[in-house]
Each structure stands twice: as structure tokens, then as C-alpha cells.
N, C-alpha and C positions, 0 to 999 in steps of 0.2 A: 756412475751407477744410477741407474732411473730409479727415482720412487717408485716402490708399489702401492698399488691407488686402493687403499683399504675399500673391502665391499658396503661396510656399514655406512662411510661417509656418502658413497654412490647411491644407498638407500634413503638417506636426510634429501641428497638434491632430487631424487624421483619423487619422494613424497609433498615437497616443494612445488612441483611440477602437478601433480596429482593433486594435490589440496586446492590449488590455484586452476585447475582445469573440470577435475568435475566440483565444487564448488559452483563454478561460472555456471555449468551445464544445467545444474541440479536447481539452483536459485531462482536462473531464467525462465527452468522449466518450470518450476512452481509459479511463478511471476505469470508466464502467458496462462495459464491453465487460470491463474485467479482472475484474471482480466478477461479471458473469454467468459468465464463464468459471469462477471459484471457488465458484459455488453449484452448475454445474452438474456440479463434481467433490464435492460435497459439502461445500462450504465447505474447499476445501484450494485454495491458489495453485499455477502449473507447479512454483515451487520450493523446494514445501514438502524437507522430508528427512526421507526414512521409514528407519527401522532397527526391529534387532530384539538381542538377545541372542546373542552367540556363542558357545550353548553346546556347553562341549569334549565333555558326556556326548552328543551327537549325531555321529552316523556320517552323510557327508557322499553322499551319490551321485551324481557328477557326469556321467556320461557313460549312454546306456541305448542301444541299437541291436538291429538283428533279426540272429540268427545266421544261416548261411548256408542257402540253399532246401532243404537237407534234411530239417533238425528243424523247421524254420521257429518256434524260439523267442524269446523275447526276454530278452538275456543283460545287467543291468545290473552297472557298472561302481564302486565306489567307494572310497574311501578310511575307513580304519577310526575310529571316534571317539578323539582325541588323552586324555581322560579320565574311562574310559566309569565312573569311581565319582565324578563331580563332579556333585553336586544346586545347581542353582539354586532359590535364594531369596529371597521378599523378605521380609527380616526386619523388626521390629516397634520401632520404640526404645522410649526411654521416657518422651519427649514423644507420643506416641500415631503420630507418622509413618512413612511405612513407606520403604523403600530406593526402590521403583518413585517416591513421592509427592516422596523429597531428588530424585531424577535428575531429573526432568521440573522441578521446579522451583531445578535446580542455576545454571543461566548466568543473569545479570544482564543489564537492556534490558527491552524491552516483545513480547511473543511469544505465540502462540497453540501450545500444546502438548496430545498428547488420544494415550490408547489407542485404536486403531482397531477395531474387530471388525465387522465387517458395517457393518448401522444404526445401533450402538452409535459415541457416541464418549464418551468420560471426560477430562472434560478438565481442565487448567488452563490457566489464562490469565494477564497479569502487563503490567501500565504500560499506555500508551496504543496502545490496536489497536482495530482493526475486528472487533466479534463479530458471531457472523451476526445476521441481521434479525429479529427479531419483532414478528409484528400484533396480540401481545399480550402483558400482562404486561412481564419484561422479560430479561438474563442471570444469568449466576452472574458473581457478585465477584472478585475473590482470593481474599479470605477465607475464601468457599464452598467453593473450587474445593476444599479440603483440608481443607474438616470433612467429621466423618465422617456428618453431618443430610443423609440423604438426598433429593437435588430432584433436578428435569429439568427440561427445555426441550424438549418433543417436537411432533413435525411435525404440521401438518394434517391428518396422514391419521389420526392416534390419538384424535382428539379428541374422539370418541364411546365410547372406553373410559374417560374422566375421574370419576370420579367426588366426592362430597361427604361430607364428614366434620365436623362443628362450624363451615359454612363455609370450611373449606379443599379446595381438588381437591386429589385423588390420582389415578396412575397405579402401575397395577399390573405392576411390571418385571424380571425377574432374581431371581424370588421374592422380590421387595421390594417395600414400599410407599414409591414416589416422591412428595413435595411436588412439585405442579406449579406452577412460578411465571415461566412464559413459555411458549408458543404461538410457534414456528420459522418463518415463510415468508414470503413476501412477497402483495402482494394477487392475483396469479396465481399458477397450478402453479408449481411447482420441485421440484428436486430434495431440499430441504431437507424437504418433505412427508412422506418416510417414515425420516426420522435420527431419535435418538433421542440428547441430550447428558444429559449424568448428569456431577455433580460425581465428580470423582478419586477423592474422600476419603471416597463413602458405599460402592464397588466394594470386598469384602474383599479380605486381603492377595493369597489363592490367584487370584482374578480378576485381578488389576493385572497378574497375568505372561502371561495368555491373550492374546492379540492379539500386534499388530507397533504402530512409534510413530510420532509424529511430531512434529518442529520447522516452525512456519509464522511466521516473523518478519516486522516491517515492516522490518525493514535486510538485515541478513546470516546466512542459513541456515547457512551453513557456519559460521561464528565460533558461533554460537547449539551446534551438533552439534559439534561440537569441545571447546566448555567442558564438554557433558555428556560426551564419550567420555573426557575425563582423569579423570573422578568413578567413570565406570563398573566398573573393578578394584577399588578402594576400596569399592564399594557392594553387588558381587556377584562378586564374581573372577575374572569376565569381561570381557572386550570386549563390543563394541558391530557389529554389521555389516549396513553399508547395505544398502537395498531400492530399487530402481525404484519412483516412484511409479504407484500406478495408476492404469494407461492407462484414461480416459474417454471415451464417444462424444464429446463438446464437443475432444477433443483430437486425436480420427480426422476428422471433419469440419473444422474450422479450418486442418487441415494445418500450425499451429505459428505461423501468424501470424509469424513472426521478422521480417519485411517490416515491420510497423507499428513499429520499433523507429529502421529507419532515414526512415521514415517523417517521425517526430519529428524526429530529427535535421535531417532535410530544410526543413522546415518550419520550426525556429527558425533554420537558420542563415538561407535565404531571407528572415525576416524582420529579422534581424539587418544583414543586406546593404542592404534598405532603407531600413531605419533611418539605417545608420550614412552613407549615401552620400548620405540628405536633409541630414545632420545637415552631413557636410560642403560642402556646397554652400549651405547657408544661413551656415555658421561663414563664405565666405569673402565672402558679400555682407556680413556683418557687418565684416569688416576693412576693408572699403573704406569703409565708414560712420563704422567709429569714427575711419580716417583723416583721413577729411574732416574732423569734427567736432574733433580733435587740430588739425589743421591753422587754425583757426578758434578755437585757444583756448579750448574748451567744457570747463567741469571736467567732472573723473573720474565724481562724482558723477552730474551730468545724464547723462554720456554712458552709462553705466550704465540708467539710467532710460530713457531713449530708446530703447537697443539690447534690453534686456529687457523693455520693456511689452509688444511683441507677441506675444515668447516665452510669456511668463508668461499672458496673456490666451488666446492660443492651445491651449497646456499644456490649461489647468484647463478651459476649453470643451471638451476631448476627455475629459479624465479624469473632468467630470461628466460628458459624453456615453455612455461607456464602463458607469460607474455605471448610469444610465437604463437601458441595455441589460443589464447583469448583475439586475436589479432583474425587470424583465418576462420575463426566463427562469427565473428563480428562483420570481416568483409564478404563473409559468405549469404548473409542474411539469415542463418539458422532459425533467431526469432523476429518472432514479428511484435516486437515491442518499442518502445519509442527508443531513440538514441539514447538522452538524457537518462533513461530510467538502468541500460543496459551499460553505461558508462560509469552511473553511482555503482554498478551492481559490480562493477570490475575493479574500481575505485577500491572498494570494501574489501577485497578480497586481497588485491595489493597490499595493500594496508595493514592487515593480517597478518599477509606474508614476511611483510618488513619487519614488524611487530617482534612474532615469532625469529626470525633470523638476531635481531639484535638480542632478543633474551637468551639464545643461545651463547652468544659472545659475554655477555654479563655472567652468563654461568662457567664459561670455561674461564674467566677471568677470577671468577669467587672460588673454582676449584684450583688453582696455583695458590693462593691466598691460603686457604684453609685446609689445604693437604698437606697429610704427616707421612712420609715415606716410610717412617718406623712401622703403623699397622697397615700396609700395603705389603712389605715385606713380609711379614708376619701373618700374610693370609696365605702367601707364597708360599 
């Protein structure tokens, strides 16, 4: 006689299959939408943290207005510089490092840090991040990021200024001759086309103070700009004081997006609701099973086996079915995200899966354990 294949276990392996497929979908799509949104600001996140030097020799002017329709002048307002004989500096040690090059690489964690200036960015980098894209070559190091061997990573649009030297291109930059050892964009326009990255450490001392900064982490901006502002006295005898970051078309058109935040939230708990209300409605056709089979004397063992074959057959027919489907989006190119990033992203999700599967099994194993067939019967 054939088993008949309960419909509820067929609904655990589809939702197996579903959590593990839009999951991938949903995650990825959030993923490229936030990544376009950071190319199109120049490779900076909404929450990067921009600051600058609060220098006391600077006289502040805060307020500007027209005087009254007589003179019709304009009369500005401001406050005097708090230490108008303080020179800011960034001094030299004598490991070759310079004070701008301790700051930026002062807080601990994995972060994308860079002097801003136009096209210009100078950057350092540090632990595991996302650098921008290249369709060629590849990034700067750490260890680049703060020698003083000058390289770049310049955009698409420079790439007819390249030139060759014993075999190596160079770009001609900031009255420097740049090593160029990466090519910035993706295989359409972006904005990344007219940037121009330069390691930290080839920018002399006098440049590193030109521009405004910034902190782009993969965790927390703030904690990352906080470790640098307690260095910052120490390093120049100044503070540090934030900027708004700058506003981008991608950030005037989007309107802020804040909606896709709850978005998610919406979404996993929805899914969580299913889950967990299949889960219980199958846990209580399982009581009554293992009742019966108690009631009949079936060791622990068989009843185990019995209660969990479908499970387990179920399970794995969705989490390979899941697989199957993250496998044909993956070799389909759906996104246009790096491997590494769409791999942790499948990774997680597997993981999950497995997670989930094994708690199931620990629960039907706790329900043999702690089931009374007396009030099983007795709801009967």
C-alpha cells in the first residue's frame, strides 16, 4: 500500500523552497537598488559621515540678509575666529605617516574612508568592504592605501589619457605621475566614469588637508566617526565638525526611499507568520500520531522515524528545490552584483534553511518526549 503524502508536509517543503527563493530575490534586489544608489553618489552610502577640521583660525559667518530698501545692501553677520594665531597642520612622523593618514586610519573594523575633493577621492580602506567595481585591473590594498607609490583607479572617462611606460600605464594627475592599476565602472555609464581614486599615501602632506572627509562603514558610522573625533585634539588641536552629506540627483528623485525599510520588515514578519502557523498545525497532527502510536506500544525510536520521514523528505525536496532556483538566477546573471556579495547572500539564506530544518527535528523529537496520549485522547 503506498503512503499517502500528507498535504501539510508538501506545504513545509514548498515554503522551504519559497523562503529560500524569494529570500535570494528580495535581498539581492534590495542589495543592487542600495549599490546603485552609492555609485550614483559616487561610491558613498546615505550614511556615509562627512566632517571636516574645526579650525579655531577660521572666522565663522553665520547669518547674511539684505539691509533695509534704502541702501539695499547686503549686511553679513558673524562671529569672530575663537584662535585667529592657530595654524593647522598635518605633521610628518617618523615612520613616514602623516597626522591626516593616523586619523582616517585611526578606528578599528572594516570601513571605506577617502578625502573628498571634486573627482578626487584619496582613499583608505581597511578589513572586509565592498570597493567600487572595476572592469578592469583591480583596487588599492591597505597596504597601498598609505604608501607613498603613487596609483589610481580612474573612471572610464580618463582612459584615453593612459599612457605606457616599460609596460606599465600611467595617468597624469595632480602633477603626478599615477600607476594605473584599475579601470572604475561597471559595463554601462555611471557615475563612477569621471572619479578619480588615488591612494591616501601618494597625496603630499599640504593636499591631505585640502578637501572635507569621510567615514563609509559596513556597520556603524557613527561608532567608526567617534573613534576618529577622540584622536582628532591629539593629532591637530582641533576638533572635528560634521557636514551634511552631499545631496545627489539619485537622492532628489528617490524621495528617501525610508518606505523600503519597512518594507522588509513587512515581508519577513509575513513570512514568519506562515511559517510559524504551518509549523503549528502540522506539530498538532503530529501529537495525535505520536498518541496513537504510544497508545499501541511503538517504541520511541520507530515513532521518531515515522513522525520524521516526511518531515525530513519534505525539508530536503525544498531546500534542494530552493538550491535549483538560486543556481539558475545566479547563472542567469539576474543581478548585477559582485559574486562574493551574491554568494554570502545565498550562503545566509542556506543557513537559515538548515537552521530552521534541524529545529524542526528537535521539536518533533521534544514532542515523543513530552506527549501524554491520555489528553490527546481526551480532546478526541
Amino acid at each position: 500500500m503506498k503512503r499517502k503524502h500528507p498535504a501539510m508536509d508538501i506545504t513545509i517543503g514548498f515554503l522551504f523552497m519559497a523562503f529560500i527563493a524569494v529570500g535570494f530575490i528580495f535581498t539581492c534586489t534590495d542589495a543592487e537598488y542600495n549599490m546603485n544608489q552609492q555609485i550614483a553618489r559616487g561610491f558613498i552610502t546615505r550614511d556615509a559621515v562627512f566632517f571636516e577640521f574645526d579650525d579655531p583660525s577660521h572666522a565663522e559667518a553665520y547669518f547674511t540678509a539684505m539691509s533695509d530698501e534704502t541702501d539695499n545692501q547686503i549686511v553679513s553677520y558673524g562671529k569672530d575666529a575663537s584662535d585667529p594665531d592657530f595654524v593647522l597642520k598635518n605633521e610628518v612622523y617618523d615612520d613616514g605617516s602623516t597626522a591626516v593618514e593616523r586619523l582616517l586610519s585611526s578606528p578599528e573594523g572594516s570601513y571605506f574612508s577617502a578625502l573628498h575633493r571634486g573627482i578626487l577621492r584619496a582613499v583608505y580602506c581597511t578589513g572586509d568592504i565592498y570597493t567600487p567595481p572595476v572592469v578592469e585591473g583591480r583596487f588599492f590594498t591597505e597596504d597601498e592605501c598609505l604608501s607613498d607609490r603613487p596609483l589610481a583607479v580612474i573612471g572610464n572617462d580618463y582612459i584615453e589619457q593612459i599612457y605606457e611606460e616599460n609596460g606599465i600605464k600611467y595617468f597624469d594627475y595632480l602633477e603626478n605621475k599615477y600607476e594605473v592599476i584599475g579601470i572604475a565602472g561597471l559595463t554601462g555609464k555611471s557615475a563612477l566614469d569621471s572619479l578619480v581614486f588615488v591612494n591616501l599615501g601618494s597625496l603630499p602632506p599640504e593636499e591631505q588637508l585640502n578637501g572635507i572627509y569621510y567615514y563609509d562603514s559596513s556597520f556603524s558610522n557613527e561608532e567608526v566617526y567617534e573613534k576618529a573625533e577622540s584622536k582628532a585634539n591629539g593629532l591637530f588641536g582641533c576638533g572635528l565638525k560634521r557636514h551634511d552629506i552631499p545631496l545627489a540627483f539619485i537622492d532628489v528623485v528617490s524621495g528617501g526611499m525610508y518606505m523600503k525599510t519597512y518594507l522588509k520588515i513587512l515581508i519577513a514578519a509575513l513570512m514568519l507568520f506562515v511559517f510559524a502557523n504551518t509549523m503549528i498545525q502540522y506539530t498538532e497532527r503530529q501529537r495525535m500520531k505520536i498518541s496513537v502510536m504510544k497508545l499501541c506500544s511503538v517504541p520511541s525510536d520507530k515513532i521518531f522515524y515515522k513522525v520524521s520521514r516526511s518531515y525530513i523528505c519534505d525539508s530536503l525536496i525544498g531546500i534542494a528545490a530552493g538550491v535549483i532556483v538560486l543556481i539558475v538566477l545566479i547563472k542567469a546573471g539576474v543581478f548585477s552584483l559582485p559574486l562574493s556579495h551574491i554568494f554570502s547572500v545565498a550562503y545566509a539564506l542556506l543557513s537559515v534553511a538548515v537552521f530552521v530544518f534541524l529545529t524542526g527535528l528537535f521539536f518533533s523529537e521534544l514532542m515523543i518526549l513530552i506527549n501524554k496520549p491520555g489528553e490527546v485522547v481526551r480532546k478526541l
